[in-house]
C-alpha positions as CSV (number, residue, x, y, z in Angstrom):
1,X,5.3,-11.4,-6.6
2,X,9.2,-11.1,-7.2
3,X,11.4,-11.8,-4.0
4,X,14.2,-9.7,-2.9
5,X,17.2,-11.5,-1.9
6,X,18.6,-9.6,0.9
7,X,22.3,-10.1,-0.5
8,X,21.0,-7.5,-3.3
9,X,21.1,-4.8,-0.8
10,X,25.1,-3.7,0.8
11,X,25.5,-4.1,4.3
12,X,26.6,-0.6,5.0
13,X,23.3,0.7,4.5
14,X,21.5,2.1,7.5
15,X,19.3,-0.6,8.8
16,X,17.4,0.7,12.3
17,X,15.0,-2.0,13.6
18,X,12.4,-2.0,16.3
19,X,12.6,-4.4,19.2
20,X,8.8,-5.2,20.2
21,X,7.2,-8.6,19.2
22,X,6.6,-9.0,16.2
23,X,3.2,-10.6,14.8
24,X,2.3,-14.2,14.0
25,X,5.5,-15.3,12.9
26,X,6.1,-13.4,10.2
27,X,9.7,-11.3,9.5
28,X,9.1,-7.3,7.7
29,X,11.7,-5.7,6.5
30,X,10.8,-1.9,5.1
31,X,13.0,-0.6,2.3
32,X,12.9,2.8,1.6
33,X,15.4,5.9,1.5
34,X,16.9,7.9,5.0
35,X,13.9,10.2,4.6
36,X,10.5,10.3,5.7
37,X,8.7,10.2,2.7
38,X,5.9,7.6,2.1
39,X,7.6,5.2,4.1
40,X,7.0,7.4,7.2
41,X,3.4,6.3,8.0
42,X,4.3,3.0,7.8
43,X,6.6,3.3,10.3
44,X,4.8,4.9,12.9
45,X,2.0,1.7,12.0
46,X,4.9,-0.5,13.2
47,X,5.5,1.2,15.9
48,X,2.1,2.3,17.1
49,X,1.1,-1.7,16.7
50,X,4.4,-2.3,18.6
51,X,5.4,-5.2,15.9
52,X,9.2,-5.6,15.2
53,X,10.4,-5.4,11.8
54,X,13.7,-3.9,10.3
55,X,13.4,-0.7,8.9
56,X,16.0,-0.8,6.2
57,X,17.2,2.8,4.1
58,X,19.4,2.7,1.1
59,X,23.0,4.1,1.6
60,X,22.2,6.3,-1.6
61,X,20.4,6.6,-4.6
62,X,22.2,4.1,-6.6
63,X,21.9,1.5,-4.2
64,X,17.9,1.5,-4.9
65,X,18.5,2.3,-8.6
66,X,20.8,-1.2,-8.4
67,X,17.8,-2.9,-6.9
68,X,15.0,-1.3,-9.1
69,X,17.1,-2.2,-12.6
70,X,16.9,-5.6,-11.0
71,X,13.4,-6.1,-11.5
72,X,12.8,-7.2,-8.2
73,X,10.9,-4.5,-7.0
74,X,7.0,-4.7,-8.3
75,X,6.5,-1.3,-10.3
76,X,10.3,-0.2,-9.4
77,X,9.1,1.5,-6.6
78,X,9.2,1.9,-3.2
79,X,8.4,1.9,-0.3
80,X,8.4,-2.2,-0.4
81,X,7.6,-3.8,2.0
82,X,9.4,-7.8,2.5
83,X,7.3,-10.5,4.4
84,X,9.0,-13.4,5.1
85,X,6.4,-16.1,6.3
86,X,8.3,-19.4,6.6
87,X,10.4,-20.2,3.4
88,X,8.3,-17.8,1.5
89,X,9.2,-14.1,1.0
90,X,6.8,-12.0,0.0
91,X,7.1,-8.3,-1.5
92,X,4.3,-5.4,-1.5
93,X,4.2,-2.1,-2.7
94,X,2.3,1.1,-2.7
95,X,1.9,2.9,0.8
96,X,-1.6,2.5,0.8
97,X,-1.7,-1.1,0.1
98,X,0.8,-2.0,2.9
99,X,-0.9,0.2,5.4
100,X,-4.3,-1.8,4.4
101,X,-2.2,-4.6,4.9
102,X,-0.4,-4.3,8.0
103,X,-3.8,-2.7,9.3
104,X,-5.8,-5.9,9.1
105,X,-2.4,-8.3,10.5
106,X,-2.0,-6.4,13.5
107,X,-3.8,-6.6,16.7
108,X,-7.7,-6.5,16.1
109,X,-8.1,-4.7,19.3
110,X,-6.4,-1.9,17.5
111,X,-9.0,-1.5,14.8
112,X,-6.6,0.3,12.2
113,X,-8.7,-1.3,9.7
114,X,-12.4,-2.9,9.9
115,X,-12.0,-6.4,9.0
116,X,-15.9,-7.2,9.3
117,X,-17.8,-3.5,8.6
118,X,-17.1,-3.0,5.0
119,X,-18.5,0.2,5.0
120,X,-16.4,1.3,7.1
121,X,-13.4,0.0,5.4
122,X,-14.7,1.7,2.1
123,X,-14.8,4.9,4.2
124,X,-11.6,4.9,5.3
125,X,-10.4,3.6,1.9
126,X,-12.0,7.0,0.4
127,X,-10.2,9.1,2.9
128,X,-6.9,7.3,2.2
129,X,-7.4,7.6,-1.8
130,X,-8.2,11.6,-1.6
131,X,-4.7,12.2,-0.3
132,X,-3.5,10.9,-3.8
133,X,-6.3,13.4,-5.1
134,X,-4.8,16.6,-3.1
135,X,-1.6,16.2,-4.0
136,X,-1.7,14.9,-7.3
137,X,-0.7,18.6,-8.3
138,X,1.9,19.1,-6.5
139,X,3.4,16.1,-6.9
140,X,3.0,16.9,-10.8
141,X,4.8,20.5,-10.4
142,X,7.5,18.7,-8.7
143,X,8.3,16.0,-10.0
144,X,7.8,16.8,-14.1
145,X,9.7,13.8,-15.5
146,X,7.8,11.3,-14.1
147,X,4.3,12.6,-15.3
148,X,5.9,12.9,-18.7
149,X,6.1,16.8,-18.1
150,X,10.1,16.9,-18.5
151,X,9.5,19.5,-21.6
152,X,8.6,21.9,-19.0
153,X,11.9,22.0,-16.6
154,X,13.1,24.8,-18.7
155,X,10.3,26.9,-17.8
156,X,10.5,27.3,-13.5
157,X,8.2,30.4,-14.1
158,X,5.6,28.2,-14.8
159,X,6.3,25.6,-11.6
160,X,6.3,28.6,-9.2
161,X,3.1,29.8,-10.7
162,X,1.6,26.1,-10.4
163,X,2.8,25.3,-7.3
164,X,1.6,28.9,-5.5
165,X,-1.6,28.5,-7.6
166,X,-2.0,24.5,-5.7
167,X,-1.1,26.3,-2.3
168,X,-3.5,29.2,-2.0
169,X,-6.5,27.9,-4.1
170,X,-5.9,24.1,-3.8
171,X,-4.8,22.3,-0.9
172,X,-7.1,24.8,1.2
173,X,-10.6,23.3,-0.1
174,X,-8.8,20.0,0.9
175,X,-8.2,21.1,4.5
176,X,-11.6,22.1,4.2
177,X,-12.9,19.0,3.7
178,X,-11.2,17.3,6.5
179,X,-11.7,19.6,9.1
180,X,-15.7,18.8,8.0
181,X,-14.9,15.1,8.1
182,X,-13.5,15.5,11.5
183,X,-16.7,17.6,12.3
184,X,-18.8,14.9,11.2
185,X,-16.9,12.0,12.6
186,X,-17.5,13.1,15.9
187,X,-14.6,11.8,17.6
188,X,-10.5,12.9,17.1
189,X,-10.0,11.1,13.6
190,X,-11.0,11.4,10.4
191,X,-13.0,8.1,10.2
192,X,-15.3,8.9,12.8
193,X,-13.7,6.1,14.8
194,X,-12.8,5.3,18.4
195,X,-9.1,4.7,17.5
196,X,-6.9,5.9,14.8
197,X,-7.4,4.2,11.4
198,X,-4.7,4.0,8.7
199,X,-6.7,7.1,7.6
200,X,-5.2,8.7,10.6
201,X,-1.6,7.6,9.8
202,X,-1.7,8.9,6.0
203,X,-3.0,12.2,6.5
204,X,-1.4,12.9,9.9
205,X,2.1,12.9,8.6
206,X,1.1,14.0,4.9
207,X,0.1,17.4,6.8
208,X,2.8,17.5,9.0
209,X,5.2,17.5,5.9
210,X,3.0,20.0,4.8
211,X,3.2,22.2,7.6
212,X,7.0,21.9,8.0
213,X,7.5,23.0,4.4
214,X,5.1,25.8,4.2
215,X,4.8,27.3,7.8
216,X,2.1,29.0,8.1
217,X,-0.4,27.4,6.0
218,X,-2.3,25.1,8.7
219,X,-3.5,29.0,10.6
220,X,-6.5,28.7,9.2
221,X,-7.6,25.5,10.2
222,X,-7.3,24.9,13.9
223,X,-8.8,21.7,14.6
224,X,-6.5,19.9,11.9
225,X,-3.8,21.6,13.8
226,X,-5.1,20.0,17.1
227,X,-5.9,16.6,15.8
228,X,-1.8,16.4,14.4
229,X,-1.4,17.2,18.0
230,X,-3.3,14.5,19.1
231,X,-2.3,11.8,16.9
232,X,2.0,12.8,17.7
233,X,1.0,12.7,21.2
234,X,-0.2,8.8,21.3
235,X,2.3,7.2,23.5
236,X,3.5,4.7,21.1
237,X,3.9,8.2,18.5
238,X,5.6,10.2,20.8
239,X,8.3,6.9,21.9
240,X,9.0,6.0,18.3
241,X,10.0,9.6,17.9
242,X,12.0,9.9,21.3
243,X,14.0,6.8,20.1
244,X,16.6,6.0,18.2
245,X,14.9,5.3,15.1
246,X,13.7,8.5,13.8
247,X,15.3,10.2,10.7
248,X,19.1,11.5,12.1
């Protein structure tokens, strides 16, 4: 993998880092924009796992348009993730694949993510993967150029029908299906496990987002609305957000 020389990246940027101990030696650095976004859940892993790392946002857009013409960044994309392990610096992308990451470095006692029970990794795996499936939509609706869908910015009639359509027909047979998974599980997350998984860290702030941009549409499910509750009420949740690291 490519490795991203830190002098690529201006030092007026806003760079906010954490100040537990970090884990077995190894320096992360999180690059992503002043936004919550995809790099949000990775975060609160951070934080929940109390590991240092610095959580570095681009001053603007062209700053991470610099880096991504570089070629240093694997698929061009971020959130990326930097380890630094001795003299080697490693770079990772995709959400998912740092959270699976991160979930089997940290603290075993946390069980984020099995690292002996495969079928229990394959389960949360699943319940990672459908968030890509529920929102595939609306990411489409949103974001038409980079589904090759550009043709269709001239016609926003369309977008609003689409993206009402995903709303009340859509992403409601996806709640569905996690308030039964929760049902099922038999304890507060979506795993059926003691602790929170990386399950719990995707699709906790993926509603949130939700909820915040369309109030309203969590009514009908009442136990997703209490187990958001529960998982922003963990004390390490509820500290990252009282400091002074959250989104300004």
């Amino acid at each position: 993998m490519a490795t991203i020389s830190t002098q690529t990246l201006s030092s007026t940027s806003s760079q906010k880092t954490q100040t537990s101990s970090s884990g077995k030696g190894k320096k992360y650095r999180l690059l992503y924009f002043n936004i919550e976004g995809k790099a949000e859940a990775i975060r609160l892993l951070f934080a929940y796992a109390g590991v240092q790392f610095e959580d570095y946002r681009f001053k603007d857009r062209a700053e991470f348009m610099s880096l991504k013409e570089s070629g240093r960044l694997q698929f061009g994309q971020v959130p990326a993730l930097e380890i630094e392990n001795g003299d080697q610096t490693i770079v990772l992308t995709q959400t998912s694949a740092i959270l699976r990451y991160l979930g089997k470095e940290f603290k075993p006692e946390l069980e984020l993510y099995p690292m002996t029970d495969s079928l229990l990794a394959a389960k949360i795996d699943a319940i990672v993967d459908q968030r890509a499936d529920a929102y595939t939509g609306l990411s489409v609706a949103k974001y038409k150029e980079r589904f090759g869908f550009d043709f269709l910015n001239d016609q926003s009639d369309l977008t609003e029908i689409a993206m009402a359509n995903w709303y009340a027909n859509i992403l409601p047979k996806h709640l569905d299906m996690l308030t039964k998974l929760l049902q099922a599980g038999g304890t507060s997350w979506l795993a059926g496990t003691q602790q929170p998984s990386i399950a719990d860290f995707v699709w906790c702030q993926q509603l949130k987002l939700t909820a915040e941009s369309k109030p309203g549409i969590l009514d009908n499910f009442p136990q997703l609305t209490s187990y958001i509750k529960a998982f922003y009420s963990l004390p390490a949740i509820s500290k990252y957000y009282n400091s002074s690291c959250v989104i300004a």
